[in-house]
N, CA, C and O atoms as a MOPAC input file, in Angstrom:
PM7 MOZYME 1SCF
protein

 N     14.65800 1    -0.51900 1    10.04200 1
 C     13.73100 1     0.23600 1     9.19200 1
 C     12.76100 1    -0.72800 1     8.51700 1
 O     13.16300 1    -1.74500 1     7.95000 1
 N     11.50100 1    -0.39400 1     8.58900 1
 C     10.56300 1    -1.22700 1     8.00400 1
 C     10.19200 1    -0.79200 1     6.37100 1
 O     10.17500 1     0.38800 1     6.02100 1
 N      9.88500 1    -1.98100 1     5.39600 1
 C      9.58800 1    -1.89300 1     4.04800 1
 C      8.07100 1    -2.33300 1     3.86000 1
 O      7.52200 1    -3.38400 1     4.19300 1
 N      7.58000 1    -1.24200 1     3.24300 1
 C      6.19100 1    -1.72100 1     2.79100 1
 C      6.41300 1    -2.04800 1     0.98500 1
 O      7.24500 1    -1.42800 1     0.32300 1
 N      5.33600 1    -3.31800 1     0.29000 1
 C      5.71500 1    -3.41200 1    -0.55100 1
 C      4.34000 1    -3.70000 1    -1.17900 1
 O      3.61500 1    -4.49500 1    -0.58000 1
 N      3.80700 1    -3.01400 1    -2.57700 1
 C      2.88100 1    -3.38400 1    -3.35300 1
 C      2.82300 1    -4.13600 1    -3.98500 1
 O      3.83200 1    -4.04200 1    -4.68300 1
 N      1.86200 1    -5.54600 1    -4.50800 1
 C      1.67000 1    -6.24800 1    -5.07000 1
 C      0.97100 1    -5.95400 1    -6.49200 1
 O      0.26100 1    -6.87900 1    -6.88700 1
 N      1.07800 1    -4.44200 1    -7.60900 1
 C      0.53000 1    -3.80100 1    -7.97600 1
 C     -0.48900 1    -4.64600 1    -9.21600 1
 O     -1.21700 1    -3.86500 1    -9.82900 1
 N     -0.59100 1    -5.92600 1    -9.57500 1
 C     -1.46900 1    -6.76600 1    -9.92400 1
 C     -2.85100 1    -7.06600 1    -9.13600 1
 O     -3.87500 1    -7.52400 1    -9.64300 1
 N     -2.64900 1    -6.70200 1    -7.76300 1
 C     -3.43500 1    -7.28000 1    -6.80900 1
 C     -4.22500 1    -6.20600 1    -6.36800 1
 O     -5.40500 1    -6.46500 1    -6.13000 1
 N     -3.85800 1    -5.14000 1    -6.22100 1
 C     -4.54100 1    -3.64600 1    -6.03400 1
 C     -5.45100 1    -2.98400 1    -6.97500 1
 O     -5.31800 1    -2.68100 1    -8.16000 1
 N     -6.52100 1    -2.82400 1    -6.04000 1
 C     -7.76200 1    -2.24300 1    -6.83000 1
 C     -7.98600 1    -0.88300 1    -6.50300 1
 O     -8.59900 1    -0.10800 1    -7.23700 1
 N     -7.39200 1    -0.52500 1    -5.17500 1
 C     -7.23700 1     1.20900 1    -5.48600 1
 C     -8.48700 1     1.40300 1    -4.36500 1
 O     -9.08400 1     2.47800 1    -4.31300 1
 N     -8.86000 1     0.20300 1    -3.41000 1
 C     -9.71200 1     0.43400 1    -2.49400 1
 C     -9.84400 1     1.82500 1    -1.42300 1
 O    -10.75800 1     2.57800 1    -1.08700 1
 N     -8.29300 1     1.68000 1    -1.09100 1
 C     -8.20400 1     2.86000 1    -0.46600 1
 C     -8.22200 1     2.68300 1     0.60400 1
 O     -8.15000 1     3.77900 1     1.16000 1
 N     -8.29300 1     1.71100 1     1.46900 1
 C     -8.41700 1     1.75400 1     2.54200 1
 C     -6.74800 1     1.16600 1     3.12300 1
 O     -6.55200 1     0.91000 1     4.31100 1
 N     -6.09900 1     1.08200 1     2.48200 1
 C     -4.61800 1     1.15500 1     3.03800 1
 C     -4.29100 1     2.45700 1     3.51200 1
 O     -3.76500 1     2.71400 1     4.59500 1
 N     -4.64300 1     3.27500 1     2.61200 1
 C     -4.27200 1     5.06600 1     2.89100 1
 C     -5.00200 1     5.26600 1     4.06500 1
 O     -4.50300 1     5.72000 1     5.09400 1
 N     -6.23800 1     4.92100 1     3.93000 1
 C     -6.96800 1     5.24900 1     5.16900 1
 C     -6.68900 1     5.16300 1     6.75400 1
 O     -6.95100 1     5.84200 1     7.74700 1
 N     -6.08800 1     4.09100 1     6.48900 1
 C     -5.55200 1     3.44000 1     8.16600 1
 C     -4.26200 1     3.52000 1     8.66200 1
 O     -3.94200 1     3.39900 1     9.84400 1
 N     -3.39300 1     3.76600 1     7.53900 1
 C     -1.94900 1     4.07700 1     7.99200 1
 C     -1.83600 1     5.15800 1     8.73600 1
 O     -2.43800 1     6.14200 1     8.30800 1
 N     -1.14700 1     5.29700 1     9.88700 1
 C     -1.03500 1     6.04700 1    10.67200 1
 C      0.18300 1     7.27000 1    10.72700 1
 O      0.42000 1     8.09900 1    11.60600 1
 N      1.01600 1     6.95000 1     9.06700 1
 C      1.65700 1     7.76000 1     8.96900 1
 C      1.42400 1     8.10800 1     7.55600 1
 O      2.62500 1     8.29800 1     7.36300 1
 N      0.99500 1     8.31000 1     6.60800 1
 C      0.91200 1     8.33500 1     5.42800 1
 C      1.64400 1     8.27900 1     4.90200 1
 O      2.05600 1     9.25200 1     4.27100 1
 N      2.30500 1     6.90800 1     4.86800 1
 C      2.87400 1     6.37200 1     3.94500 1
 C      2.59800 1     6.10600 1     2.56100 1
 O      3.39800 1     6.12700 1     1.62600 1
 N      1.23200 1     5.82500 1     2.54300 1
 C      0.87200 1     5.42400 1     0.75000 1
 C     -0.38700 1     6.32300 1     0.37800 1
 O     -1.18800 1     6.92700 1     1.09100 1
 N     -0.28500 1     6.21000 1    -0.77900 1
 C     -1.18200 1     7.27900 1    -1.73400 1
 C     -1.97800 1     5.91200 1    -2.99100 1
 O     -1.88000 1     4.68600 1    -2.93300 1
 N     -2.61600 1     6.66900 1    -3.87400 1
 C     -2.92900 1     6.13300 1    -5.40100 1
 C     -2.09800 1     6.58300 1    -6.00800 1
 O     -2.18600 1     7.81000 1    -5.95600 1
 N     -1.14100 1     6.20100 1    -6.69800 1
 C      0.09700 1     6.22700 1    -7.69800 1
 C     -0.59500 1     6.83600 1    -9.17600 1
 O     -1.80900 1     7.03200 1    -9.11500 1
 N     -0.08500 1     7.07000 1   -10.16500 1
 C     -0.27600 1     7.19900 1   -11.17900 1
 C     -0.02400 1     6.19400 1   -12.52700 1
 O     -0.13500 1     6.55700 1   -13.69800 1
 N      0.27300 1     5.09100 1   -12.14300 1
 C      0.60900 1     4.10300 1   -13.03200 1
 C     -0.13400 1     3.11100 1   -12.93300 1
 O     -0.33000 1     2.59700 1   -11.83200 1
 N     -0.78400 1     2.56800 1   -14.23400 1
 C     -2.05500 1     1.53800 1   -13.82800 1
 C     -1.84100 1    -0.08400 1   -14.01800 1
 O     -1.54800 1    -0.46200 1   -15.15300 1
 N     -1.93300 1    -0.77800 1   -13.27500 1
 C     -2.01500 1    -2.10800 1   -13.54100 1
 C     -2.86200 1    -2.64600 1   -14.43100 1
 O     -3.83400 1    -1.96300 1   -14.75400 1
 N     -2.67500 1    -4.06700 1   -15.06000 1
 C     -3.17500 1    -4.71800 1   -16.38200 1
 C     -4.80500 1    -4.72000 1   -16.06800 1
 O     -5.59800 1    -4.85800 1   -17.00000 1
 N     -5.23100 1    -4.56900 1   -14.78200 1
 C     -6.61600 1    -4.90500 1   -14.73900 1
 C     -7.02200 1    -2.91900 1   -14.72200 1
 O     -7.90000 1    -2.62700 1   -13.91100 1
 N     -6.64900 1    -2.16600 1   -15.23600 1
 C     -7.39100 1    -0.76800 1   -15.39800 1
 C     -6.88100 1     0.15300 1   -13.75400 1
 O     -6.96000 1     1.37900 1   -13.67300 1
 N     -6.48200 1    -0.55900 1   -12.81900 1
 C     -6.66100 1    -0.06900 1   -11.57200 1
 C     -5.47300 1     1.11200 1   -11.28300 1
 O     -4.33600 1     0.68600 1   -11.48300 1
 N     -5.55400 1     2.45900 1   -10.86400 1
 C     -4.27200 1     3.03100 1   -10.65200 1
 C     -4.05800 1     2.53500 1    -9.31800 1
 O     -4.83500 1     2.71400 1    -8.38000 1
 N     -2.69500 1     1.74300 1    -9.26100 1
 C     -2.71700 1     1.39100 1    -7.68100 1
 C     -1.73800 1     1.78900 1    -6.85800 1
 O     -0.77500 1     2.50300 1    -7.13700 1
 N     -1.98400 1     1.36400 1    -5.97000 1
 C     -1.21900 1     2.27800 1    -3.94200 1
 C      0.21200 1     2.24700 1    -4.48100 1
 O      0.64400 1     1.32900 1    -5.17800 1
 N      0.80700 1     3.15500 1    -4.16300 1
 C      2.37700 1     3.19700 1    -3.96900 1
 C      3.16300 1     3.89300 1    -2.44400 1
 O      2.82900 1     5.04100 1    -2.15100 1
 N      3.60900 1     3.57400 1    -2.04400 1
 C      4.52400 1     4.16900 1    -1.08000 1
 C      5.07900 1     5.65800 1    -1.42000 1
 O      6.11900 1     5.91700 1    -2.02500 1
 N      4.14500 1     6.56400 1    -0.89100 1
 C      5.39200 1     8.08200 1    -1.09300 1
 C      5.72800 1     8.49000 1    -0.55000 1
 O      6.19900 1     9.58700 1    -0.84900 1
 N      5.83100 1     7.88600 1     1.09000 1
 C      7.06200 1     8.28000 1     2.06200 1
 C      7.43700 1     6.55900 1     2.81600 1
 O      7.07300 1     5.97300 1     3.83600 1
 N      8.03600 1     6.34700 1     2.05100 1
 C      8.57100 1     5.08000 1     2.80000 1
 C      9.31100 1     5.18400 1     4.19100 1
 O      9.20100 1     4.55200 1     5.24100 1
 N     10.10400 1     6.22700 1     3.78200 1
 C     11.06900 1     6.36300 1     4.95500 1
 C     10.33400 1     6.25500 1     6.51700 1
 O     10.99300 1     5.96000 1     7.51500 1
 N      9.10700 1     6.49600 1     6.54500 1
 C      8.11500 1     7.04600 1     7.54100 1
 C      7.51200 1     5.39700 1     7.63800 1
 O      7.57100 1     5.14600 1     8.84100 1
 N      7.27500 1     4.87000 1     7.32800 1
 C      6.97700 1     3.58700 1     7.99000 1
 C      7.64700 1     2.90300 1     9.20000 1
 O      8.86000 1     2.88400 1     9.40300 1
 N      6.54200 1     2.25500 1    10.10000 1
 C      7.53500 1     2.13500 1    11.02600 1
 C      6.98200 1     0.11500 1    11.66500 1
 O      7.32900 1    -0.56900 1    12.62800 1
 N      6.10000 1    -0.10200 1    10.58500 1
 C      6.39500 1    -1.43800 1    10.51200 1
 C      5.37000 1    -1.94700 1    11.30800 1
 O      5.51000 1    -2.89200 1    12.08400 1
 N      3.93000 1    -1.07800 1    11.04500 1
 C      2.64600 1    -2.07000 1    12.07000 1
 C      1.76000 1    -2.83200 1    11.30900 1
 O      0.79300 1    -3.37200 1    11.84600 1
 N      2.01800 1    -2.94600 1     9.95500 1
 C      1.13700 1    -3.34800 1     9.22400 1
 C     -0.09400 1    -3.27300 1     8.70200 1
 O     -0.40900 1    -3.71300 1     7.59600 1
 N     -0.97800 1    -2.59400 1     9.65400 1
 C     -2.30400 1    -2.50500 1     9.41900 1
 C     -2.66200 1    -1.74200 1     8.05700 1
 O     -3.84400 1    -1.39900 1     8.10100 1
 N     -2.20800 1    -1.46300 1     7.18500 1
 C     -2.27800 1    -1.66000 1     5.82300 1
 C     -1.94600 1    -2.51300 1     5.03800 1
 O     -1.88500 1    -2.30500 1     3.82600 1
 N     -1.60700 1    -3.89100 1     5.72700 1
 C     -1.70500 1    -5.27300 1     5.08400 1
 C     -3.01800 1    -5.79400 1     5.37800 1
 O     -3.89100 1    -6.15000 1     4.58800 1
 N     -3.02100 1    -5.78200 1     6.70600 1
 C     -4.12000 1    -6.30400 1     7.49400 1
 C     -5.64400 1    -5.65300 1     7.12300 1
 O     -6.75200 1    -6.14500 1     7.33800 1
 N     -5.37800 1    -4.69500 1     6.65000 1
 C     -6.71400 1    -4.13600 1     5.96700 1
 C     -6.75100 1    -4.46600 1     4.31700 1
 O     -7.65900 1    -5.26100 1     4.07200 1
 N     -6.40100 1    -4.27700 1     3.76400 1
 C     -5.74200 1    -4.66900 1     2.11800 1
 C     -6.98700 1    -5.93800 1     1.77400 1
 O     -6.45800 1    -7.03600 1     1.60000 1
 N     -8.29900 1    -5.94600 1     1.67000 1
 C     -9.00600 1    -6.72600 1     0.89700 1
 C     -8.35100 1    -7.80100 1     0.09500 1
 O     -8.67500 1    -8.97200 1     0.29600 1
 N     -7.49900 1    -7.50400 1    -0.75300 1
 C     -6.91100 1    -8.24200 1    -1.87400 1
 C     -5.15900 1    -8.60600 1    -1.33800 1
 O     -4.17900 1    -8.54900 1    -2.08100 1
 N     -5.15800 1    -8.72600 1    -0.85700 1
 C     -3.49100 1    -9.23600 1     0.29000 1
 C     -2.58500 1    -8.59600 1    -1.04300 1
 O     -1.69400 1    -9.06600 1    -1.75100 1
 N     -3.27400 1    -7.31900 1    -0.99600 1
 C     -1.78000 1    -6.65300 1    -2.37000 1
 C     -0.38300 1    -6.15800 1    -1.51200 1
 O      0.63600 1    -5.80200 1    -2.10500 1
 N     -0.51300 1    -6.19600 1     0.14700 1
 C      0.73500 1    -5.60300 1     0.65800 1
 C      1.63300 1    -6.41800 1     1.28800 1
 O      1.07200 1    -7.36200 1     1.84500 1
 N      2.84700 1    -6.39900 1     1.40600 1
 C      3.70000 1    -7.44800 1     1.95600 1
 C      4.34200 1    -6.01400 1     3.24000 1
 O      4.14500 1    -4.81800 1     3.02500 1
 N      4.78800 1    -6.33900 1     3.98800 1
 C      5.42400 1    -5.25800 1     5.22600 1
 C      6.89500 1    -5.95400 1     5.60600 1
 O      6.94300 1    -7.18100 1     5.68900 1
 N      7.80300 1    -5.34600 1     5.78000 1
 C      9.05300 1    -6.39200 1     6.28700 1
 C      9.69400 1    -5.22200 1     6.95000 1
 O     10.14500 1    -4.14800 1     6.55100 1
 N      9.59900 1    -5.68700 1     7.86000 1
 C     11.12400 1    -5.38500 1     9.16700 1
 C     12.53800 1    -5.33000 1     8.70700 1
 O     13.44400 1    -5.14600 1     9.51900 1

């Protein structure tokens, strides 16, 4: 099972993680980081299946992915 993980300091709420995941795994959360930003959270983790390309897109390297 693969883990996606937010760096929620590092997230600006670009959006383009949501955009490209191919399972919708992540959303904009409701809890804001020190710099004003509400940032990405995982709301179906279970559904990841570990391709990354919401790291690989992530402007600000806010995502870590693990196998």
């Amino acid at each position: 099972m693969a883990k996606v993980e937010i760096v929620a300091e590092r997230c600006k709420s670009c959006g383009y993680c949501i955009k490209f995941c191919p399972k919708g795994v992540l959303a904009i959360g409701t809890k804001v980081n020190s710099k004003g930003y509400e940032y990405v959270e995982p709301v179906k983790p279970e559904a990841c299946i570990g391709c990354a390309i919401c790291a690989r897109m992530c402007p600000d390297g806010a995502i870590d992915v693990y196998k």
